[in-house]
C-alpha positions as CSV (number, residue, x, y, z in Angstrom):
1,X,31.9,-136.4,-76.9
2,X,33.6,-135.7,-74.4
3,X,32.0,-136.2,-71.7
4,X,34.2,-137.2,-68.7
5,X,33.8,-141.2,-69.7
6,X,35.6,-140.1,-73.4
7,X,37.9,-137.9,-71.7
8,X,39.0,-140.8,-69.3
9,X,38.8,-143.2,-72.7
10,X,41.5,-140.8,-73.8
11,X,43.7,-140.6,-71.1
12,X,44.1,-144.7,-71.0
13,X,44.5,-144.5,-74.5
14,X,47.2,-141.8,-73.5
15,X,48.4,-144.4,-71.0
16,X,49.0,-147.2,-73.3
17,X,50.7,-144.9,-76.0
18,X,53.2,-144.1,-73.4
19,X,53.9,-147.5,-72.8
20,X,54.2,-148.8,-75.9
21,X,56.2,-146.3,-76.3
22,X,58.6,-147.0,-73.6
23,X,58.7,-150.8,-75.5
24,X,60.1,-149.1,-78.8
25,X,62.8,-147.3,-76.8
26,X,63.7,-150.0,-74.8
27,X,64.3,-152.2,-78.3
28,X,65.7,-148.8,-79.9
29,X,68.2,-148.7,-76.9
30,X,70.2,-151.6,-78.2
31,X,73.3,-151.8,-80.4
32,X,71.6,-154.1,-82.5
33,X,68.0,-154.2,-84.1
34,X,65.7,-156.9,-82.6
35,X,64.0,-159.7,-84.3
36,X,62.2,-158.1,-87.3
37,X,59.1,-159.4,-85.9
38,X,59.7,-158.3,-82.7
39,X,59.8,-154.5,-83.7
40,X,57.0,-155.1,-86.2
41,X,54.7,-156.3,-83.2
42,X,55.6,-152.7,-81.0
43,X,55.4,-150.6,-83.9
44,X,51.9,-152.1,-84.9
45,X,50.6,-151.7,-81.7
46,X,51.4,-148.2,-81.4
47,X,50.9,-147.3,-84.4
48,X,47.2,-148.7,-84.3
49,X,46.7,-147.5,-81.0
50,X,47.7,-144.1,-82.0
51,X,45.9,-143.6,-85.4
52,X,42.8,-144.2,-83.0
53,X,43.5,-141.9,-80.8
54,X,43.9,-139.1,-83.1
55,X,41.2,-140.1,-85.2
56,X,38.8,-139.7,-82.2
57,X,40.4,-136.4,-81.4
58,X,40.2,-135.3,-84.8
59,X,36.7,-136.4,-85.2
60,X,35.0,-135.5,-82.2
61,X,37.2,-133.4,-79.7
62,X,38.3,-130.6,-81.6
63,X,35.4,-130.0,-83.6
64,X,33.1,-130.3,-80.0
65,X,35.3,-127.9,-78.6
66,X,36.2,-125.4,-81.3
67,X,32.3,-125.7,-81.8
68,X,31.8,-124.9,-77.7
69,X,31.2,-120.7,-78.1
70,X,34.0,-120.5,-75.0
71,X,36.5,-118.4,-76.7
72,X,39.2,-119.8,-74.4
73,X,38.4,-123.7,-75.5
74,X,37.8,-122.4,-79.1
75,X,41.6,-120.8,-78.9
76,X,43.4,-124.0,-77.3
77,X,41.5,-125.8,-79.5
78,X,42.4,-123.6,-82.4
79,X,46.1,-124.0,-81.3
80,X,46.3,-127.8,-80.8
81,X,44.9,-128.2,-84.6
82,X,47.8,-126.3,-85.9
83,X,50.4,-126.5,-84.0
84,X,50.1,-130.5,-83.6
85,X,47.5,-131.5,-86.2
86,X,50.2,-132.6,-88.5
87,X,51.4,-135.5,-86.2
88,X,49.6,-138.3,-87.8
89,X,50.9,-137.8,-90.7
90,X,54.5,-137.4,-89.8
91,X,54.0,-140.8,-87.8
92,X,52.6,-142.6,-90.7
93,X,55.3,-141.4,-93.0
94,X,57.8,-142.7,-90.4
95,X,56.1,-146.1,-90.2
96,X,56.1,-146.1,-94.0
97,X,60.0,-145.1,-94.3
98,X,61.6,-147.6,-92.1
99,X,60.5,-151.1,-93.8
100,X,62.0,-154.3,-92.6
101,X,65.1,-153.8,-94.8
102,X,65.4,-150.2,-94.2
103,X,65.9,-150.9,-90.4
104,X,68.5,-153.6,-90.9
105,X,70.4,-150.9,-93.2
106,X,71.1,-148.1,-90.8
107,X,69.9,-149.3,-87.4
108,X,71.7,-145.6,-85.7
109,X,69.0,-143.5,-88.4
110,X,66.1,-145.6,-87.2
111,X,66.9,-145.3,-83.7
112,X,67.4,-141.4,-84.1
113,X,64.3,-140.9,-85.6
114,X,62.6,-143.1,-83.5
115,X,63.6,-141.5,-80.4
116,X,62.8,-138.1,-82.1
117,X,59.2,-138.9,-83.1
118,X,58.4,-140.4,-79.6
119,X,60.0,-137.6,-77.9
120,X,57.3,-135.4,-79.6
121,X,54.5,-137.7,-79.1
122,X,55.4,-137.6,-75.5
123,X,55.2,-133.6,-75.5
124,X,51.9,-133.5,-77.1
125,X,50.6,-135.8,-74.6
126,X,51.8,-134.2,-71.8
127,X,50.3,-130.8,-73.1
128,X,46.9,-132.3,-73.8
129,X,47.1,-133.7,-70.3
130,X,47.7,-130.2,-69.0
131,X,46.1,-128.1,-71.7
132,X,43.3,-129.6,-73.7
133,X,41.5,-132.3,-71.3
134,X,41.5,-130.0,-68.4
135,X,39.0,-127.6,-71.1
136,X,36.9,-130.1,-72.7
137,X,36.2,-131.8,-69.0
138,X,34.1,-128.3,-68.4
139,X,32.0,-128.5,-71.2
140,X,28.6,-129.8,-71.1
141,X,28.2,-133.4,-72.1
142,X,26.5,-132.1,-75.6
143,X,29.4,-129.3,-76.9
144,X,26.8,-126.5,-76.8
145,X,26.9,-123.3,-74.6
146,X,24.5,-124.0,-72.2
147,X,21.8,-121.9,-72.1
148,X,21.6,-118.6,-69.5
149,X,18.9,-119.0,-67.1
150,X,16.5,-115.8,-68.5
151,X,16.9,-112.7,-66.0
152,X,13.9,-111.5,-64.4
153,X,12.3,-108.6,-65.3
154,X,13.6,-106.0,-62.3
């Protein structure tokens, strides 16, 4: 990985984070929380669909292309780890924070957070759209530098 097949794999998983996304804001948009299992069926969803995402990303992108010996995919690389590697975490501690009964208590917290942590999910997708798939769609299907044809002898 990637090739352009995991890359595309990526950008529907992209596709569906987005819109599950837009289901949680659509349900934090009301005065009122939902049906308990209502919220827990969205928040699932994403939350499954994300973990996946970034596991993958984790796993085999940024390794394949901080591996690639292209200094310029090694660097965006380099920069997505840090500057975004943390999200995961900050989603599953979110996820743990607002149980069932932590929702019911302060609905107007929930919402706030939840429109914060989605609002920076949305960002990173956006640059990775922009950034980061753009650079690993160059690189050879196998991560490696591919090899310089050997210059004849003048």
């Amino acid at each position: 990985m990637p090739n352009i097949r995991e890359i595309e794999r990526l950008r529907a998983e992209h596709a569906a984070i987005e819109t599950l996304s837009r289901f949680l804001l659509a349900l934090v948009a009301a005065p009122h929380p939902p049906r308990p299992t209502e919220l827990a069926a969205v928040r699932g969803m994403l939350r499954d669909t994300l973990l996946r995402h970034l596991k993958c990303e984790d796993w085999a992108l940024y390794p394949r292309m901080q591996s690639s010996g292209d200094a310029e995919v090694v660097r965006i690389a380099r920069i997505f780890v840090d500057e975004m590697g943390h999200i995961a975490g900050d989603f599953a501690a979110y996820d743990a924070r607002w149980t069932p009964e932590a929702v019911e208590a302060d609905w107007d917290a929930f919402r706030g957070e939840t429109i914060g942590i989605l609002d920076a999910l949305g960002m990173r997708i956006e640059r990775e759209e922009e950034q980061l798939y753009p650079l690993a769609e160059r690189l050879p299907k196998g991560g490696e530098r591919q090899a310089q044809p050997p210059r004849a002898a003048a």
